[in-house]
PDB file of N, CA, C and O in Angstrom:
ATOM      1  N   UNK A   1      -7.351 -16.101   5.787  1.00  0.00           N
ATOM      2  CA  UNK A   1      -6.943 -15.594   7.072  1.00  0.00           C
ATOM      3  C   UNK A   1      -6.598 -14.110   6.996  1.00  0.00           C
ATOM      4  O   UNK A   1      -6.955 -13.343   7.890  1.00  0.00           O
ATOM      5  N   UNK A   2      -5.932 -13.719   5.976  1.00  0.00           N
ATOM      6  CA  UNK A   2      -5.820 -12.480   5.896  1.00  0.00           C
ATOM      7  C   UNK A   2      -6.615 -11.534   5.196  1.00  0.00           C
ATOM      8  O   UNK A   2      -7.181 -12.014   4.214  1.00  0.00           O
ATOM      9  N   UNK A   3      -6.822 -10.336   5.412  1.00  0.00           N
ATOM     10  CA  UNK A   3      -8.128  -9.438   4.851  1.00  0.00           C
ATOM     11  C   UNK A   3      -7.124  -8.124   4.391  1.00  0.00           C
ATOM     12  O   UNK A   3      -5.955  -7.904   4.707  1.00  0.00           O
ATOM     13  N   UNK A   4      -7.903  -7.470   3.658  1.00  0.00           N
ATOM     14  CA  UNK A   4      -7.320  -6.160   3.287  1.00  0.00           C
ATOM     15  C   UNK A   4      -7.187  -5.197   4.057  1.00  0.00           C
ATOM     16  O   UNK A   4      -6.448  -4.260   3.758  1.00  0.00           O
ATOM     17  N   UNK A   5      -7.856  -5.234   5.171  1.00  0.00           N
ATOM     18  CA  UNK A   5      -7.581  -4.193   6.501  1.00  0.00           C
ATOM     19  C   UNK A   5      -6.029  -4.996   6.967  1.00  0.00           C
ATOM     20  O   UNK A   5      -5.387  -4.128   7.557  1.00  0.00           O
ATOM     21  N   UNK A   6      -5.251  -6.239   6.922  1.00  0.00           N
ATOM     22  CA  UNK A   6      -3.706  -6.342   7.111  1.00  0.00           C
ATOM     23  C   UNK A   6      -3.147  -5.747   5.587  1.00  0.00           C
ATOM     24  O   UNK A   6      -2.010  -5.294   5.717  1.00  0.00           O
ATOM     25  N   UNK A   7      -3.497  -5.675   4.640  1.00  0.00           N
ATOM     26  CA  UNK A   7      -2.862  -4.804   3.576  1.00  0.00           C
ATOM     27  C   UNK A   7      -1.941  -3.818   3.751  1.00  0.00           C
ATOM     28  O   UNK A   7      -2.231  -2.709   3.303  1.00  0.00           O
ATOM     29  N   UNK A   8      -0.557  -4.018   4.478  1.00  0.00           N
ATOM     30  CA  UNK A   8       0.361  -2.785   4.738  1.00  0.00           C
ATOM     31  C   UNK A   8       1.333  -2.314   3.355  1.00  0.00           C
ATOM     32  O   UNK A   8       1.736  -1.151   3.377  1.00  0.00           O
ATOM     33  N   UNK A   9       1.621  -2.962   2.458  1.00  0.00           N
ATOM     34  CA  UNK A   9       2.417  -2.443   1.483  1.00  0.00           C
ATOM     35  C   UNK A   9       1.860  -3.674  -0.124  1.00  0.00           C
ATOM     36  O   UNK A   9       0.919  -4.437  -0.346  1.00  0.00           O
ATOM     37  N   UNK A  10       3.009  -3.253  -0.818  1.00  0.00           N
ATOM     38  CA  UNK A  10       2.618  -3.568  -1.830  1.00  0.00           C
ATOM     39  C   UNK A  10       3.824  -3.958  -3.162  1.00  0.00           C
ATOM     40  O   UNK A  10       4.735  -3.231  -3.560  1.00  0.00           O
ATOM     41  N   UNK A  11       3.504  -5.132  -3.572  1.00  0.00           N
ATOM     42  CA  UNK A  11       4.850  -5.418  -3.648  1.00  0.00           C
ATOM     43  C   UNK A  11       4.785  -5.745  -5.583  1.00  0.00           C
ATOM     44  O   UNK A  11       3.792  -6.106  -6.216  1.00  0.00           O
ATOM     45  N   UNK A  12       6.149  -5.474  -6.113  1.00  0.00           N
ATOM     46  CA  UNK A  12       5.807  -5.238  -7.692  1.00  0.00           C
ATOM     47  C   UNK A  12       6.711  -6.551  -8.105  1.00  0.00           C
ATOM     48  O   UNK A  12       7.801  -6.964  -7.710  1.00  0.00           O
ATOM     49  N   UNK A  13       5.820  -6.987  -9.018  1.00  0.00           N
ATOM     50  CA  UNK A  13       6.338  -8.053  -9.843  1.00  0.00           C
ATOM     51  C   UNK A  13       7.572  -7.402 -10.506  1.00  0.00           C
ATOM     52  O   UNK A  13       7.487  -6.310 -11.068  1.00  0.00           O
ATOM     53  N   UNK A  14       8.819  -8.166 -10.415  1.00  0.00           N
ATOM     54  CA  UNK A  14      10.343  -8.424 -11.219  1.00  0.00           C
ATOM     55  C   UNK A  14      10.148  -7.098 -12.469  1.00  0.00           C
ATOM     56  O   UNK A  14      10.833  -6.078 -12.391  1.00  0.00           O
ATOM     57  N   UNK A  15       9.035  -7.325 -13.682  1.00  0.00           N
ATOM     58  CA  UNK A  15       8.473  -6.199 -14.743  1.00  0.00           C
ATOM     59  C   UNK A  15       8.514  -4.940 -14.350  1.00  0.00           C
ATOM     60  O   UNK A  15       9.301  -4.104 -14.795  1.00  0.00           O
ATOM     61  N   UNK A  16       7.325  -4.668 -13.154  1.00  0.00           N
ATOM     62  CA  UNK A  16       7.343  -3.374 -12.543  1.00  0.00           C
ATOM     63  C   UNK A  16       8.242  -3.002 -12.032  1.00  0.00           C
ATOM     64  O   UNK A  16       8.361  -1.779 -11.954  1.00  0.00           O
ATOM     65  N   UNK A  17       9.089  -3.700 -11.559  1.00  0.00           N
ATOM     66  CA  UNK A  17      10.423  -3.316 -10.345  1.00  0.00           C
ATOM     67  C   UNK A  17      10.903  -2.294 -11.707  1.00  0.00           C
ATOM     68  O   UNK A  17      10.592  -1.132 -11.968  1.00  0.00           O
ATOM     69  N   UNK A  18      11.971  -3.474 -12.572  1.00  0.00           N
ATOM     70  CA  UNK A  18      12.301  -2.511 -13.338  1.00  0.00           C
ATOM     71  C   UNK A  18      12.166  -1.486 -14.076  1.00  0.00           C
ATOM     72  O   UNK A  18      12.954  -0.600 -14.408  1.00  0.00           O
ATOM     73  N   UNK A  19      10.495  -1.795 -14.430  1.00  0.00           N
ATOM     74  CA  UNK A  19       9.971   0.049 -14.935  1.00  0.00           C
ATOM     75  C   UNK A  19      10.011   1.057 -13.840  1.00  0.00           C
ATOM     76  O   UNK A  19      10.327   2.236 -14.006  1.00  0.00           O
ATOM     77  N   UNK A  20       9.659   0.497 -12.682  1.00  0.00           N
ATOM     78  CA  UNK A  20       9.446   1.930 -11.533  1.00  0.00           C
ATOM     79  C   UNK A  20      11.149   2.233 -11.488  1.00  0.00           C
ATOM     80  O   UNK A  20      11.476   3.416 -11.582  1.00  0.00           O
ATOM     81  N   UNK A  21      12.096   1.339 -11.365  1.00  0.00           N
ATOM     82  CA  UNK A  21      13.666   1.648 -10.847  1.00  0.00           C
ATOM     83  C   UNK A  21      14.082   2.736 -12.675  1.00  0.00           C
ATOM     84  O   UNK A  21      14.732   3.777 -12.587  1.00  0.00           O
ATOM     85  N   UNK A  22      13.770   2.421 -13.542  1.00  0.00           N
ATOM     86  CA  UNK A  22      13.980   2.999 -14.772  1.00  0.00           C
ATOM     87  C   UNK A  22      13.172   4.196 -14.892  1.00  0.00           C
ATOM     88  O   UNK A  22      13.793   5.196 -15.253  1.00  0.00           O
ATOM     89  N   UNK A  23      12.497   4.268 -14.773  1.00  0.00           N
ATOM     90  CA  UNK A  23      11.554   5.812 -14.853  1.00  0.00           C
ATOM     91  C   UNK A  23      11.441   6.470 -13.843  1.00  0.00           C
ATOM     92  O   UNK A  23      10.595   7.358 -13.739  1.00  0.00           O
ATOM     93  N   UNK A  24      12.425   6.100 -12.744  1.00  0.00           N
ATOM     94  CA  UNK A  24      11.776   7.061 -11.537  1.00  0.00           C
ATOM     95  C   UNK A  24      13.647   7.273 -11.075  1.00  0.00           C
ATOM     96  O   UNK A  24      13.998   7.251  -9.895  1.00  0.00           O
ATOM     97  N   UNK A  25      14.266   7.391 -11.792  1.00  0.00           N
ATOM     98  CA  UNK A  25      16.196   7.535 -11.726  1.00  0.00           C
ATOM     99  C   UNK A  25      16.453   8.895 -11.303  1.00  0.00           C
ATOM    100  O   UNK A  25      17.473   9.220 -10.697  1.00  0.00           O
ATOM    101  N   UNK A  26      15.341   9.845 -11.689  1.00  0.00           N
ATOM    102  CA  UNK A  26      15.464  11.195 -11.850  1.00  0.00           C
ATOM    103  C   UNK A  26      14.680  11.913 -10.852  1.00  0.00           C
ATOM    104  O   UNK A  26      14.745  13.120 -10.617  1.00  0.00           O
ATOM    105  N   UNK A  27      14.019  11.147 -10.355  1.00  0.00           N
ATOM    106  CA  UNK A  27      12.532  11.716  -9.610  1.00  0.00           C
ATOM    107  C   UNK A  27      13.583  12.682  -7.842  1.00  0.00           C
ATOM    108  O   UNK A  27      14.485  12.506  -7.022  1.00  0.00           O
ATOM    109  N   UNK A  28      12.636  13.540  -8.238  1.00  0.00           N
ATOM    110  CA  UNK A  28      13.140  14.238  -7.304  1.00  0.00           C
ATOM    111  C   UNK A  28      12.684  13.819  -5.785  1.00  0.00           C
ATOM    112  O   UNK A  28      11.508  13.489  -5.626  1.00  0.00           O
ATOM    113  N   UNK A  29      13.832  13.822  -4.346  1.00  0.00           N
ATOM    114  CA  UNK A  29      13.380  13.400  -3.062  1.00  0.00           C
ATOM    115  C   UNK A  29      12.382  14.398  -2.460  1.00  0.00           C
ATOM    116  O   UNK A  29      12.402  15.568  -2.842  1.00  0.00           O
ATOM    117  N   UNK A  30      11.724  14.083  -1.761  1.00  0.00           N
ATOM    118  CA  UNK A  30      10.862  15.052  -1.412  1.00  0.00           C
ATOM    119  C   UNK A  30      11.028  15.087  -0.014  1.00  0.00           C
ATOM    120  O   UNK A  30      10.970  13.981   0.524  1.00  0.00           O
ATOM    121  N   UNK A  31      11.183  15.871   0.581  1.00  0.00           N
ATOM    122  CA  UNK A  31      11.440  16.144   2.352  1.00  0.00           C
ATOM    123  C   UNK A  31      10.093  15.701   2.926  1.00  0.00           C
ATOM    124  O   UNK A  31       9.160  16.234   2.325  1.00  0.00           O
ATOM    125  N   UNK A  32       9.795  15.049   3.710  1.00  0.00           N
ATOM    126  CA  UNK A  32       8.417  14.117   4.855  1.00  0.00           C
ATOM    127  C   UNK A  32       8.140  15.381   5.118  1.00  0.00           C
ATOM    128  O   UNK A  32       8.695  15.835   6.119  1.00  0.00           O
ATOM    129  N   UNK A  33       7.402  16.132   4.480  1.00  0.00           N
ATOM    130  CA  UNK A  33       6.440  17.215   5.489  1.00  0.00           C
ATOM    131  C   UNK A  33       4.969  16.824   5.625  1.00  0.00           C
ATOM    132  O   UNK A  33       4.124  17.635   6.002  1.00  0.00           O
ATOM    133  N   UNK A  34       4.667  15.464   5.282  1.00  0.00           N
ATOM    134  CA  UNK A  34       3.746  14.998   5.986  1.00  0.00           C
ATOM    135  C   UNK A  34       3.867  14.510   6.965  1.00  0.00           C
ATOM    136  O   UNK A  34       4.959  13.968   7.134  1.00  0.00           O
ATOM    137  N   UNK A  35       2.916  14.436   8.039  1.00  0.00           N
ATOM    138  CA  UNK A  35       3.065  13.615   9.434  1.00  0.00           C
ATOM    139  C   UNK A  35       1.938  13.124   8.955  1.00  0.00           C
ATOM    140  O   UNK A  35       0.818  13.636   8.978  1.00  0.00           O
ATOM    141  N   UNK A  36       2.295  12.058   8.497  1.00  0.00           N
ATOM    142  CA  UNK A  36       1.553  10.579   8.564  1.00  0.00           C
ATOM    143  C   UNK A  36       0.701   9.974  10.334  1.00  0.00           C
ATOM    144  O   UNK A  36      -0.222   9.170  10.465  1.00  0.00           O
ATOM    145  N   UNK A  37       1.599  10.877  11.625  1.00  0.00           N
ATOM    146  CA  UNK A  37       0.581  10.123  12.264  1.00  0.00           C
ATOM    147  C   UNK A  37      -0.865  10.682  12.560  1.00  0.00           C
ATOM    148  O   UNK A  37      -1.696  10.317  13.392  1.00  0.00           O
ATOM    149  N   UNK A  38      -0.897  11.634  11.662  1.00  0.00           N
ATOM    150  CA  UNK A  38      -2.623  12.666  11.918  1.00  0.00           C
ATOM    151  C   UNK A  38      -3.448  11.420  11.362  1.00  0.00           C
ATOM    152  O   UNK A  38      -4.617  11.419  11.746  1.00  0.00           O
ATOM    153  N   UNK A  39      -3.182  10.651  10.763  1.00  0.00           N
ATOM    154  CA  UNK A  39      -3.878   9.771  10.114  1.00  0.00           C
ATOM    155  C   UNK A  39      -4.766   8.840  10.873  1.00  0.00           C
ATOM    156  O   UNK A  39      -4.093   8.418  11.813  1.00  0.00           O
ATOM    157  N   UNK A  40      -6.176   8.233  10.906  1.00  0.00           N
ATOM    158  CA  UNK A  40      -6.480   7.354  11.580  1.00  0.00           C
ATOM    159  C   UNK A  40      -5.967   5.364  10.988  1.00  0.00           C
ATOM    160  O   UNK A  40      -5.975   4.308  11.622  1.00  0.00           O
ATOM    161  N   UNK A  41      -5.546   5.740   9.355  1.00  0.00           N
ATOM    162  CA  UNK A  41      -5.840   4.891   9.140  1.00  0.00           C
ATOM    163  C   UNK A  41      -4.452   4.647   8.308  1.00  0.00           C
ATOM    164  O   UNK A  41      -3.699   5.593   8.542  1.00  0.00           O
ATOM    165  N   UNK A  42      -3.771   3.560   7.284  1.00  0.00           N
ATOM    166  CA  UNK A  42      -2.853   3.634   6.798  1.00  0.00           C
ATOM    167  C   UNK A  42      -2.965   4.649   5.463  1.00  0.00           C
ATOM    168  O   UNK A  42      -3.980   4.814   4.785  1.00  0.00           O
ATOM    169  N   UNK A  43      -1.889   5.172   5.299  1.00  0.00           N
ATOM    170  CA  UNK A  43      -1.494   6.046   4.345  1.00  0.00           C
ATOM    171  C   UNK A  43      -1.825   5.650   2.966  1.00  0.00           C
ATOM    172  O   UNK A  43      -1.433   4.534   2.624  1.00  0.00           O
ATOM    173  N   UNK A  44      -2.445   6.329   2.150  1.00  0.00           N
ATOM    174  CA  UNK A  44      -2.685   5.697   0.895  1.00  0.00           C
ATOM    175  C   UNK A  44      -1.521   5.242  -0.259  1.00  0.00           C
ATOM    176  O   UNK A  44      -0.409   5.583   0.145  1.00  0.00           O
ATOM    177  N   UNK A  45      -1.479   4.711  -1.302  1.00  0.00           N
ATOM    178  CA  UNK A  45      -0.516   3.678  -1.986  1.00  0.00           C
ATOM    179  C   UNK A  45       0.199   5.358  -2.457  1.00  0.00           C
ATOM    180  O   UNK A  45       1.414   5.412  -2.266  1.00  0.00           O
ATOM    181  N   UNK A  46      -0.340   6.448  -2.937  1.00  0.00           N
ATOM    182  CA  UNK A  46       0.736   7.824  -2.805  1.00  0.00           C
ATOM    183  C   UNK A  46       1.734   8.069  -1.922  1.00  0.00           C
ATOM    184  O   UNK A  46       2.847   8.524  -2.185  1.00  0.00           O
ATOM    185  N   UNK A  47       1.244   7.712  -0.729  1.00  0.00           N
ATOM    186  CA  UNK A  47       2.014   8.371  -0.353  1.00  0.00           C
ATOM    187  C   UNK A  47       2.962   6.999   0.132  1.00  0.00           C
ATOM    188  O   UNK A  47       4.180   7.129   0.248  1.00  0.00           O
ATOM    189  N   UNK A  48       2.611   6.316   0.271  1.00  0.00           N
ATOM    190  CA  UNK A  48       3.738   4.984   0.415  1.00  0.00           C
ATOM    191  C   UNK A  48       4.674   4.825  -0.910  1.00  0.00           C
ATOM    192  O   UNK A  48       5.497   3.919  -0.778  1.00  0.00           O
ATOM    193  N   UNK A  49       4.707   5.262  -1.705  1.00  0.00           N
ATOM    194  CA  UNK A  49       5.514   5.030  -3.167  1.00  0.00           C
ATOM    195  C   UNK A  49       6.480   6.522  -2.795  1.00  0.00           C
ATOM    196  O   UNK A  49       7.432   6.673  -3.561  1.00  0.00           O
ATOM    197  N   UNK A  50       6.335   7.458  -1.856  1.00  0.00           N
ATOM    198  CA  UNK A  50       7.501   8.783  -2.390  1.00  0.00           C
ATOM    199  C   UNK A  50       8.519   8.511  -2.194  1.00  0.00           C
ATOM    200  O   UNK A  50       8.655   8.099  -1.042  1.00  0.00           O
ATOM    201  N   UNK A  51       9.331   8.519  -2.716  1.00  0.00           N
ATOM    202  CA  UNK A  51      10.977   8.229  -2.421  1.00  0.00           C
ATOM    203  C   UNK A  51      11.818   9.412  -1.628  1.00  0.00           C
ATOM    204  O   UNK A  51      11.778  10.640  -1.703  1.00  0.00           O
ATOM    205  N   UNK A  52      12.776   8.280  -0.654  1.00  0.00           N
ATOM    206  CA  UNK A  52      13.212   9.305   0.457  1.00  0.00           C
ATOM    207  C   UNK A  52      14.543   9.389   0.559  1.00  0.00           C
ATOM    208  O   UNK A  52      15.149   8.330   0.390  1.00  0.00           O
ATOM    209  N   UNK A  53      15.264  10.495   0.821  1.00  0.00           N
ATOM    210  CA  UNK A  53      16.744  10.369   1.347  1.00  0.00           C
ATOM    211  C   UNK A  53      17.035   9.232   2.182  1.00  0.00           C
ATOM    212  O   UNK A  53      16.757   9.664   3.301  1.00  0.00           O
ATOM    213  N   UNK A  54      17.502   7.812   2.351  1.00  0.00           N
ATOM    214  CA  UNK A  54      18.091   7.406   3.478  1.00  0.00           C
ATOM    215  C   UNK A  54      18.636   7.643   3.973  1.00  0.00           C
ATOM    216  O   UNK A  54      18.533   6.936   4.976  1.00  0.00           O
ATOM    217  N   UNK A  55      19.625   8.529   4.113  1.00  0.00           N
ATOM    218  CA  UNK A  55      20.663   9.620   4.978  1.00  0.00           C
ATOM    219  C   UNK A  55      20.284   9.997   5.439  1.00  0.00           C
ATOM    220  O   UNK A  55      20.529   9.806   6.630  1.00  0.00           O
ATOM    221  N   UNK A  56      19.414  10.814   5.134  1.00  0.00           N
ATOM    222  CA  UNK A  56      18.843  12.333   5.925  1.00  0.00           C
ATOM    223  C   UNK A  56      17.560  11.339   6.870  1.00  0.00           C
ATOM    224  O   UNK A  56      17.294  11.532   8.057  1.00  0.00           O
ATOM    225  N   UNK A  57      17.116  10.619   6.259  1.00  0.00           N
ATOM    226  CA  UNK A  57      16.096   9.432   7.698  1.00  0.00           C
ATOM    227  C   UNK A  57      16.739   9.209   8.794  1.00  0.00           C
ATOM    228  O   UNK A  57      16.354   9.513   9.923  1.00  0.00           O
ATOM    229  N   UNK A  58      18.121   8.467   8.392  1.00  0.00           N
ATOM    230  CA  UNK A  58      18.960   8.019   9.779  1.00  0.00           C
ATOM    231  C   UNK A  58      19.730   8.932  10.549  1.00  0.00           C
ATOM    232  O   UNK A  58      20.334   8.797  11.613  1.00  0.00           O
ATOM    233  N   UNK A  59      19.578   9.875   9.789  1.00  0.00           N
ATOM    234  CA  UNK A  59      20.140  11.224  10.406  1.00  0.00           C
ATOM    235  C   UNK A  59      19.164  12.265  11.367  1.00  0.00           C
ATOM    236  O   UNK A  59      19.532  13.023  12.264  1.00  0.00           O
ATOM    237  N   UNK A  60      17.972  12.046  10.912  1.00  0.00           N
ATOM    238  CA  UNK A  60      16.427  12.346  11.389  1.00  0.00           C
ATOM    239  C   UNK A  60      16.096  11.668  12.760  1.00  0.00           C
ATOM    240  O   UNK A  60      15.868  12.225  13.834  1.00  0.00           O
ATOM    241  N   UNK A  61      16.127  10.152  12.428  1.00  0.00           N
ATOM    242  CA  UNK A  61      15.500   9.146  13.582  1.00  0.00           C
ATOM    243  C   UNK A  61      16.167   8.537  14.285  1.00  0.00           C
ATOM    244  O   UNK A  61      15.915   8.105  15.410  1.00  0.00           O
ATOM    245  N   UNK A  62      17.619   8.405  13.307  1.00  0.00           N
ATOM    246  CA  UNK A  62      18.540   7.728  14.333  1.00  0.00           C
ATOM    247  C   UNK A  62      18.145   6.427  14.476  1.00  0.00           C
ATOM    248  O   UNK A  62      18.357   6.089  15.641  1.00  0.00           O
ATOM    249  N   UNK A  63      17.643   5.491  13.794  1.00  0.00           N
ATOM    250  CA  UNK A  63      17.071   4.353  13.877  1.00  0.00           C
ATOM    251  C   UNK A  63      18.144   3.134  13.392  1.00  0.00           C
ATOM    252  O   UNK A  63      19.020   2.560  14.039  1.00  0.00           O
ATOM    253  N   UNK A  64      17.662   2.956  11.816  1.00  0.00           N
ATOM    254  CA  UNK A  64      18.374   2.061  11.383  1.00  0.00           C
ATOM    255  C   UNK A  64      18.712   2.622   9.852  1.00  0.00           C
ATOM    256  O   UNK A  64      17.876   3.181   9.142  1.00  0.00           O
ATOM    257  N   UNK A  65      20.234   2.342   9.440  1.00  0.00           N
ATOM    258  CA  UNK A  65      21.316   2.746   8.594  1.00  0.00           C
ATOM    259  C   UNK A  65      20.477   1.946   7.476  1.00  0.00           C
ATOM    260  O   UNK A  65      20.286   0.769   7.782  1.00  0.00           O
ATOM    261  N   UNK A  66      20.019   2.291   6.423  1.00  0.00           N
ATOM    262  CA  UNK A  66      19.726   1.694   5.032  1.00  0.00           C
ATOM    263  C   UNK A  66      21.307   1.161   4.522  1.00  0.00           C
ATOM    264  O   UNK A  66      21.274   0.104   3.892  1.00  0.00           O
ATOM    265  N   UNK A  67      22.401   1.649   4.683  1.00  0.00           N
ATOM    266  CA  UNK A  67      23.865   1.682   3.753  1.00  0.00           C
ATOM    267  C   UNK A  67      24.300   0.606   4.347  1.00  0.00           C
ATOM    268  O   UNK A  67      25.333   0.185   3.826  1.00  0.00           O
ATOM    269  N   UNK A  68      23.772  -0.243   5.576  1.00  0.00           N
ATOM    270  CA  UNK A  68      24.599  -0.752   6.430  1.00  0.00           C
ATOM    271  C   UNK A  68      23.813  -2.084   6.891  1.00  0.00           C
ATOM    272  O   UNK A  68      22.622  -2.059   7.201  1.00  0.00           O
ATOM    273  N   UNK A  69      24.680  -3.359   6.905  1.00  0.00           N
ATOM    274  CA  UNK A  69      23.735  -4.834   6.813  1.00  0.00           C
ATOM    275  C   UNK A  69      22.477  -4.772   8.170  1.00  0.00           C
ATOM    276  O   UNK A  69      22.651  -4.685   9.386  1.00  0.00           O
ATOM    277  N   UNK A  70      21.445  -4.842   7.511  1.00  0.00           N
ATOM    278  CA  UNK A  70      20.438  -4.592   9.025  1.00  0.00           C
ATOM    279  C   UNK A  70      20.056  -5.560   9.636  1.00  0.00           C
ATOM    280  O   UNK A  70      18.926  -5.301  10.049  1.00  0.00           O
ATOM    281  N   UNK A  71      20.448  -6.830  10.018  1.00  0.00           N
ATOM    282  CA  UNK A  71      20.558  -7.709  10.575  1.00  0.00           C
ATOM    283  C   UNK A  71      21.631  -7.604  12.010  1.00  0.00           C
ATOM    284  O   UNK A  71      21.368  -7.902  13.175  1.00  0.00           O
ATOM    285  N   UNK A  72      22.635  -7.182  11.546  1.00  0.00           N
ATOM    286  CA  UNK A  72      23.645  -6.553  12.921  1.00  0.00           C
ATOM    287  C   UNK A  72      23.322  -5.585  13.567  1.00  0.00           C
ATOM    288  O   UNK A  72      23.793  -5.511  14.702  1.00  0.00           O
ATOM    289  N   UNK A  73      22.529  -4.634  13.152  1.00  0.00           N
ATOM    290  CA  UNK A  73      21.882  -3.390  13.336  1.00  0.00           C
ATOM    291  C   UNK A  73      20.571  -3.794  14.935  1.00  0.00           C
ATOM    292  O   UNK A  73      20.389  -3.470  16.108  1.00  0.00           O
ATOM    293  N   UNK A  74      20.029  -4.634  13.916  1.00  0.00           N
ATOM    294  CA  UNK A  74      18.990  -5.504  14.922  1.00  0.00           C
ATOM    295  C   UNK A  74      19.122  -5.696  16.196  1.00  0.00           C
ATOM    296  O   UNK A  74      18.629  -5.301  17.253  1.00  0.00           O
ATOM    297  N   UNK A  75      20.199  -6.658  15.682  1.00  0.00           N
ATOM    298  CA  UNK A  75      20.650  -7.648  17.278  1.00  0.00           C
ATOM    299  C   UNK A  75      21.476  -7.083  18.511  1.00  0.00           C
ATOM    300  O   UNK A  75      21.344  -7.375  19.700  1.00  0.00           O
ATOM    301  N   UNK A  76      22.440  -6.119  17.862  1.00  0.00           N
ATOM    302  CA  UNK A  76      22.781  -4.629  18.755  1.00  0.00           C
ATOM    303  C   UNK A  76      22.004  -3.850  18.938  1.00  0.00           C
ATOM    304  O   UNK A  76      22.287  -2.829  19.565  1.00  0.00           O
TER     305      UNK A  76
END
C-alpha cells in the first residue's frame, strides 16, 4: 500500500540512534537559510538530518514548544 513517493522521514535503528546522538554532541546548529518551500518535491535525507535550535524555531514560528509535553500543546 505504501510506495516511496509516501517516504517522508527516516527512522534509525536503537545502534544508529546512539552513534548519530554520540558523534554528532558537538555538531554545530546551523540557522534554516534554506527555504525548503522552493522545492517541488521533498527535501533530500541532507537536509532532513541538520540539526536545529528548538528555541530559536518556537521563537521563529510560534508553533509548538519542543521543551514542553506536546500533547497539551495540541488540544489547546
Amino acid at each position: 500500500m505504501l510506495n516511496d513517493e509516501m517516504l517522508i522521514g527516516y527512522l534509525a535503528t536503537p545502534e544508529e540512534e546512539e552513534e548519530l546522538l554520540s558523534k554528532h554532541q558537538n555538531m554545530e546548529v546551523i540557522p534554516d537559510t534554506i527555504d525548503l518551500t522552493e522545492f517541488g518535491e521533498l527535501p533530500s535525507e541532507q537536509l532532513l538530518s541538520v540539526r536545529t535550535d528548538v528555541d530559536e524555531d518556537y521563537r521563529k514560528h510560534k508553533f509548538l514548544d519542543l521543551n514542553k509535553p506536546l500533547l497539551i500543546q495540541v488540544l489547546t
